[in-house]
C-alpha positions in Angstrom: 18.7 -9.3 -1.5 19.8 -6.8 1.5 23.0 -5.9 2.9 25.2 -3.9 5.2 27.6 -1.8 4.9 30.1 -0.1 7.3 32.4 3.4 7.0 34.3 3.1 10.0 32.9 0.9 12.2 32.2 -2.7 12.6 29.4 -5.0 10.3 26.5 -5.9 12.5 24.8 -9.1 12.1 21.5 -9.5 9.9 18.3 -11.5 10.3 15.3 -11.5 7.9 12.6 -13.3 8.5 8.9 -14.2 6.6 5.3 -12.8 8.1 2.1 -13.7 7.5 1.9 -12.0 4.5 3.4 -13.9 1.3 5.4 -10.4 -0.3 6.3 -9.1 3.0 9.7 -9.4 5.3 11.0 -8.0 8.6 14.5 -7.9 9.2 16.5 -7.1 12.3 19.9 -5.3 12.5 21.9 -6.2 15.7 24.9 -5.9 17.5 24.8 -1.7 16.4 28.0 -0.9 18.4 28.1 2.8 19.2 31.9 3.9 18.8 34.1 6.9 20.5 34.2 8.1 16.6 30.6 8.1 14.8 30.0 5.6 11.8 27.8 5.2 9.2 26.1 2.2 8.6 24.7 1.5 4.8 21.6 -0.8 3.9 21.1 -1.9 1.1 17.8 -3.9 -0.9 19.0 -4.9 -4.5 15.9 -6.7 -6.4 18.2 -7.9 -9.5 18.0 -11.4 -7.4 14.2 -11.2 -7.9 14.4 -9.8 -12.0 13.8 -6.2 -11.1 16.4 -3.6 -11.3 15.0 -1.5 -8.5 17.6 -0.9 -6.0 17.1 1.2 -2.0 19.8 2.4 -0.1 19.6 3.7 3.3 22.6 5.1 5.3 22.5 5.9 8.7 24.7 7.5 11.0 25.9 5.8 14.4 27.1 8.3 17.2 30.0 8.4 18.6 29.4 7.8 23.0 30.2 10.8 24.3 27.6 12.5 21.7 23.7 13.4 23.1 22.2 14.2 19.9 18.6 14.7 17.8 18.4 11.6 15.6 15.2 11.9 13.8 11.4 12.6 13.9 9.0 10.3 12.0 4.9 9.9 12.0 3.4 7.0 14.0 -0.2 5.6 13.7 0.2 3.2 16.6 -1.0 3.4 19.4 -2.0 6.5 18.8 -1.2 9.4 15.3 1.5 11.6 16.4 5.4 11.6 16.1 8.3 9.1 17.6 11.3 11.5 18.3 14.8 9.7 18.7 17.6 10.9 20.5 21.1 9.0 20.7 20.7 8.2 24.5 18.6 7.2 26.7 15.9 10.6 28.6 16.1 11.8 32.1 12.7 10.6 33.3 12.8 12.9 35.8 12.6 16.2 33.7 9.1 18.2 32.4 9.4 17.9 28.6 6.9 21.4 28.6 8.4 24.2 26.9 11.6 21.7 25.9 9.6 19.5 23.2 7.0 22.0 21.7 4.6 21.8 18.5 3.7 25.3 17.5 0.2 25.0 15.5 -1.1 22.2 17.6 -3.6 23.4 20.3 -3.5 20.3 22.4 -0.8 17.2 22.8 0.9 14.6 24.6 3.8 13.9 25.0 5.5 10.5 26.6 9.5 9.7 27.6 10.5 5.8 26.3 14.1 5.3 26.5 15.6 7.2 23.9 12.5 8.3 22.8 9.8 10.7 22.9 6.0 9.9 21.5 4.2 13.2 21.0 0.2 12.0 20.8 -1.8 14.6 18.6 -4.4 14.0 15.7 -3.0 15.8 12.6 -5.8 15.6 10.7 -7.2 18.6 12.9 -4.2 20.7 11.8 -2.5 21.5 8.0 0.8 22.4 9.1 3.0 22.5 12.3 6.7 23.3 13.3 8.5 20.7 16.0 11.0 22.6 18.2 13.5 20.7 20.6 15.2 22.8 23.4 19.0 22.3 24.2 17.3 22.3 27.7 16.5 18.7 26.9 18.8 16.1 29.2 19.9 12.5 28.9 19.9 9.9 31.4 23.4 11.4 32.6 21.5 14.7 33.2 24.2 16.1 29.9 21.9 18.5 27.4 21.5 18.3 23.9 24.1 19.9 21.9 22.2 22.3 19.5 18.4 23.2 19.2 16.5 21.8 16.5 13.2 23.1 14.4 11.3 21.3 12.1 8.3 22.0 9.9 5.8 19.6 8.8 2.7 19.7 6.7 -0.5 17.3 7.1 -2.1 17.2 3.9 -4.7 14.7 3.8 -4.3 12.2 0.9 -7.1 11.9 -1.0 -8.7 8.4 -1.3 -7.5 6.2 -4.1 -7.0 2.9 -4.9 -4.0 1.3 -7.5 -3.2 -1.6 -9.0 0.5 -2.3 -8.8 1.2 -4.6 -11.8 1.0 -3.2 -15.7 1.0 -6.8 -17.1 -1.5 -9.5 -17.8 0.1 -13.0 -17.6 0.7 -14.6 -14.1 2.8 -17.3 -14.8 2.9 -19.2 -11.3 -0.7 -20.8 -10.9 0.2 -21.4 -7.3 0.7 -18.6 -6.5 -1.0 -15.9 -8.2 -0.9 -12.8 -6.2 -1.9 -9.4 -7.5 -0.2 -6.7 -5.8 -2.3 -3.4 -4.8 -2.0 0.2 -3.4 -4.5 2.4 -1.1 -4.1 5.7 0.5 -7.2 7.3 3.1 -9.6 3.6 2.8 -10.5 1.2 5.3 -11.9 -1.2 2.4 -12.2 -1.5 -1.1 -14.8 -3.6 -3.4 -13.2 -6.1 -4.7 -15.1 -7.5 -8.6 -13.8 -10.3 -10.5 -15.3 -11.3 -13.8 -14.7 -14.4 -15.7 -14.0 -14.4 -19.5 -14.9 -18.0 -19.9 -12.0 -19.9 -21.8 -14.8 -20.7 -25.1 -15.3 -16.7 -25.3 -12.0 -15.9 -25.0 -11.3 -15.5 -28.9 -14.7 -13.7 -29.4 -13.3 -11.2 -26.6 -9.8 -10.6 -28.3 -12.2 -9.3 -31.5 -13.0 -6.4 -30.2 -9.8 -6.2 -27.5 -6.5 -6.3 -26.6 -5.6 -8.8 -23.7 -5.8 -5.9 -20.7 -8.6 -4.0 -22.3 -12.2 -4.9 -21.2 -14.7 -3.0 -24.3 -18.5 -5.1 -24.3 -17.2 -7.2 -21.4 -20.8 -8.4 -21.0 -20.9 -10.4 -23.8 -18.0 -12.6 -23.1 -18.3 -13.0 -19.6 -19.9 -12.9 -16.2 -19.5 -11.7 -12.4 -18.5 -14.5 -10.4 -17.1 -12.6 -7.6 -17.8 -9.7 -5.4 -16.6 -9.2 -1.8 -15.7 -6.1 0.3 -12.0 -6.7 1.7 -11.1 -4.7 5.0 -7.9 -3.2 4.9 -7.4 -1.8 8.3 -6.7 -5.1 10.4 -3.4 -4.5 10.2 -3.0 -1.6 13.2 0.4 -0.8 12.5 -0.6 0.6 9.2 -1.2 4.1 8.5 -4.3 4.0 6.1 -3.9 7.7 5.7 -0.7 6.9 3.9 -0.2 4.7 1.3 0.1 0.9 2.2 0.9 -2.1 0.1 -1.8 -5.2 -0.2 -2.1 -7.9 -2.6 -4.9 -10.3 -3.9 -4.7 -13.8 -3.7 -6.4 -15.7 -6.7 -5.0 -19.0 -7.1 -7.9 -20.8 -5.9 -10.5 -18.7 -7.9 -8.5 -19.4 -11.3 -7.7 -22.7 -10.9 -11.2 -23.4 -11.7 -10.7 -22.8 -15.0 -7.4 -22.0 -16.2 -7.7 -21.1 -19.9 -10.1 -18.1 -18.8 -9.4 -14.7 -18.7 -10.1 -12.8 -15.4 -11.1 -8.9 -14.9 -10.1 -7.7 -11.5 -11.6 -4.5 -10.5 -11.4 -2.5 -7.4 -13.4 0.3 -5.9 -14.3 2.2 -3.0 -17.6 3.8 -1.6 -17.7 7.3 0.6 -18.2 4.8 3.6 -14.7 3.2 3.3 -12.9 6.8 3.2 -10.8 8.4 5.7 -10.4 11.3 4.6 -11.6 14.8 6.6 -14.6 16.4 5.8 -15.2 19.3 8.1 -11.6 18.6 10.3 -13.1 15.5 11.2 -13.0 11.7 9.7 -16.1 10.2 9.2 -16.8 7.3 11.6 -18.7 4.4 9.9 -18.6 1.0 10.9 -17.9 -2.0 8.8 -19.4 -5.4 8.9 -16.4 -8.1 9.5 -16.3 -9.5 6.0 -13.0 -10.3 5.2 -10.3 -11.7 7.6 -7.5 -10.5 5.0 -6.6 -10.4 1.4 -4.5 -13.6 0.3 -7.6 -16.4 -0.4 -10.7 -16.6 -1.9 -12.8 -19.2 -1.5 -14.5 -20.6 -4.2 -17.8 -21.4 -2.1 -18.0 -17.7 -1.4 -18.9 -16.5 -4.8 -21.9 -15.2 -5.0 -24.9 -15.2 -7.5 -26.5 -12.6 -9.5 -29.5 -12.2 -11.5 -28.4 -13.4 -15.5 -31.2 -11.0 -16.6 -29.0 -8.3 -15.8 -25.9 -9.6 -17.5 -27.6 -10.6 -20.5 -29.1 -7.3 -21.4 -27.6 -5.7 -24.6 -28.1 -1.9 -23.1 -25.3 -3.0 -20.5 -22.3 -4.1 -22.6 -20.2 -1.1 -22.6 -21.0 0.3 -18.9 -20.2 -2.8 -17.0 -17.2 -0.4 -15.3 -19.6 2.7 -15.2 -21.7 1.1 -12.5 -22.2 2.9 -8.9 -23.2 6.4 -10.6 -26.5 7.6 -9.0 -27.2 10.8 -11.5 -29.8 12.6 -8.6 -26.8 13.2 -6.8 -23.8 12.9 -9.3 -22.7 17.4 -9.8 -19.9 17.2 -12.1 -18.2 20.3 -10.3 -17.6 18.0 -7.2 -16.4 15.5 -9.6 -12.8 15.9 -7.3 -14.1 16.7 -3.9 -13.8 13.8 -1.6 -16.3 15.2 1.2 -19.1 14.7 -2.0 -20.7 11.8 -3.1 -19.7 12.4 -6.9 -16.0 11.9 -6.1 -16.9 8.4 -5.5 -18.6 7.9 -8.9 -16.0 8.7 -11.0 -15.0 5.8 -13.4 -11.4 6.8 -13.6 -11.3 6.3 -9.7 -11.3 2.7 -10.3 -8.6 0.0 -11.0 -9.0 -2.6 -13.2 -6.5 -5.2 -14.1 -7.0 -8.6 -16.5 -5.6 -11.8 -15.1 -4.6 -14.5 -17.7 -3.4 -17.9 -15.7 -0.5 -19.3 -18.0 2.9 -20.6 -17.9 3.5 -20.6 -21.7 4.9 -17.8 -23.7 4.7 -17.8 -27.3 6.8 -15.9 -30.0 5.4 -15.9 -33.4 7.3 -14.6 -36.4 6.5 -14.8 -40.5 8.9 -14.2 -43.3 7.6 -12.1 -46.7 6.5 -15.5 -48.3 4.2 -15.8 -45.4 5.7 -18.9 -43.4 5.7 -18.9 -39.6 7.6 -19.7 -36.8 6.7 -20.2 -33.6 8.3 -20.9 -30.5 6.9 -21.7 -27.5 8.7 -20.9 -23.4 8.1 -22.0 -20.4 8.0 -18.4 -18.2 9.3 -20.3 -15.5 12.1 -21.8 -16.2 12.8 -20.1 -19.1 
């Protein structure tokens, strides 16, 4: 649930609305009245509505009118990689921003007047660090200056690639809607694998595991699905920060519902953005996914049940992708080298069981039992 709150001036109105994605929503804050005192204004995001305790609070100061002030400076991506500077008014278009808006440690930039803003154009993935510095030189549309100078340092650390799976637990409970939320940093794409436990091997499976562990996974079940997903369609995402996704797989499990289902996700050194040399490497990627929330069941593809039902393969069915001509062990976290791609550990995996029943089962020392059974739903 999110809300506003005001010290000193007056609420502005809210609007939240639903995108295309099914976990995502934009909201709009208008009617932000600036004052002849500054105010702040408070948001607020409580999840408790949703059954998490997670809670984000964001205040922000509104300036008074008669104040020309440095608001803030944040990364963009779009349309270009650089930084958005904010000011509380509105820029003189008529003044040369060189020598009053300067990054020292970036050779060569751009820089842009939009209303109250300023877009500085650079890549910062050719430089590791820089320091912003604003002139009091700078003027507002009523030709008034800035009231102090401001410097600020930034570092640009590349992120290396990585993929994550956002959920610890292994029951989805709403079969209509079984989404499984992800994060990436420095990818364009990711591999996605799902493998079917079938619902008659599930109690030979729970032998030799637990139900988000995945030990001779061969035995008990088969690749039914395996599909690159693109993850830069999106160009108001950073990829070179981390980003949100999620998986849709309510048409893939309805197909059998009793099964179990190992999701796994991986990358290859083509998907990666990350700098090798100062500079990203530039590989194109066939169009094979329009986005990430449906998989068709026509889609799945078919591979050779040779493979699967060789008994040398039951405990490396996550180890594939290692090629050992090239895999050195001393590059193992270098991210310009193929091995860094080859590492198990770089994988996530996650076990999907489709269910909306919960059971408790308890026995007493003369060895009776009781067992209750929930709906997670309405429970």
């Amino acid at each position: 649930m999110l809300s506003l709150k005001t010290v000193g001036g007056q609420t502005p109105s809210l609007t939240i609305e639903p995108t295309n994605t099914p976990d995502r929503y934009c909201f709009t804050i208008q009617r932000i009245t600036r004052t002849r005192e500054e105010w702040i204004l408070e948001i607020e995001a409580n999840g408790k509505p949703f059954g998490t305790d997670h809670i984000i609070r964001e205040r922000v100061t509104i300036p008074a009118t008669e104040d020309f002030t440095f608001l803030s400076a944040q990364r963009i991506s779009s349309p270009e990689q650089g930084l958005q500077l904010s000011f509380s008014d509105p820029l003189s278009t008529q003044q040369d921003l060189r020598g009053l808006i300067s990054l020292r440690g970036v050779r060569e930039y751009t820089q842009q007047i939009d209303r109250n803003r300023i877009d500085i154009y650079f890549d910062p993935l050719q430089v590791n660090s820089y320091t912003l510095e604003i002139d009091r030189g700078v003027r507002n549309y009523r030709e008034e200056r800035l009231e102090e100078e401001r410097s600020l340092s930034f570092s640009e650390e590349a992120n290396k690639p990585e993929v994550k799976i956002s959920t610890s637990g292994t029951i989805l409970p709403d079969s209509k809607n079984l989404l499984v939320p992800f994060r990436a940093v420095s990818l364009k794409a990711v591999d996605l694998t799902v493998v079917r436990i079938f619902e008659n091997n599930v109690l030979m499976f729970l032998q030799d595991n637990s139900l988000s562990s995945s030990r001779e996974l061969r035995r008990s079940g088969r690749m039914i699905y395996r599909k690159m997903l693109r993850l830069d369609q999106d160009p108001t995402h950073d990829l070179t920060q981390w980003n949100n996704f999620s998986i849709d797989l309510s048409e893939l499990i309805r197909q059998e519902p009793g099964a179990i289902y190992r999701i796994m996700l991986s990358f290859k050194q083509e998907y990666s953005l990350y700098p090798c040399a100062g500079k990203v490497p530039e590989t194109s990627l066939s169009d094979q996914s329009a986005g990430l929330t449906r998989i068709l069941p026509e889609e799945e593809a078919d591979y050779d049940e040779s493979v699967w039902d060789q008994s040398s393969g039951y405990y490396y069915m996550e180890n594939e992708g290692y090629n050992w001509r090239e895999y050195d062990w001393q590059q193992r976290d270098n991210p310009c080298h193929p091995s860094y791609y080859m590492v198990t550990s770089r994988k996530a995996s996650y076990n999907v069981l489709a269910t909306n029943l919960g059971m408790i089962v308890k026995r007493n020392q003369a060895g009776k039992l009781w067992i209750a059974v929930t709906d997670l739903l309405t429970a």
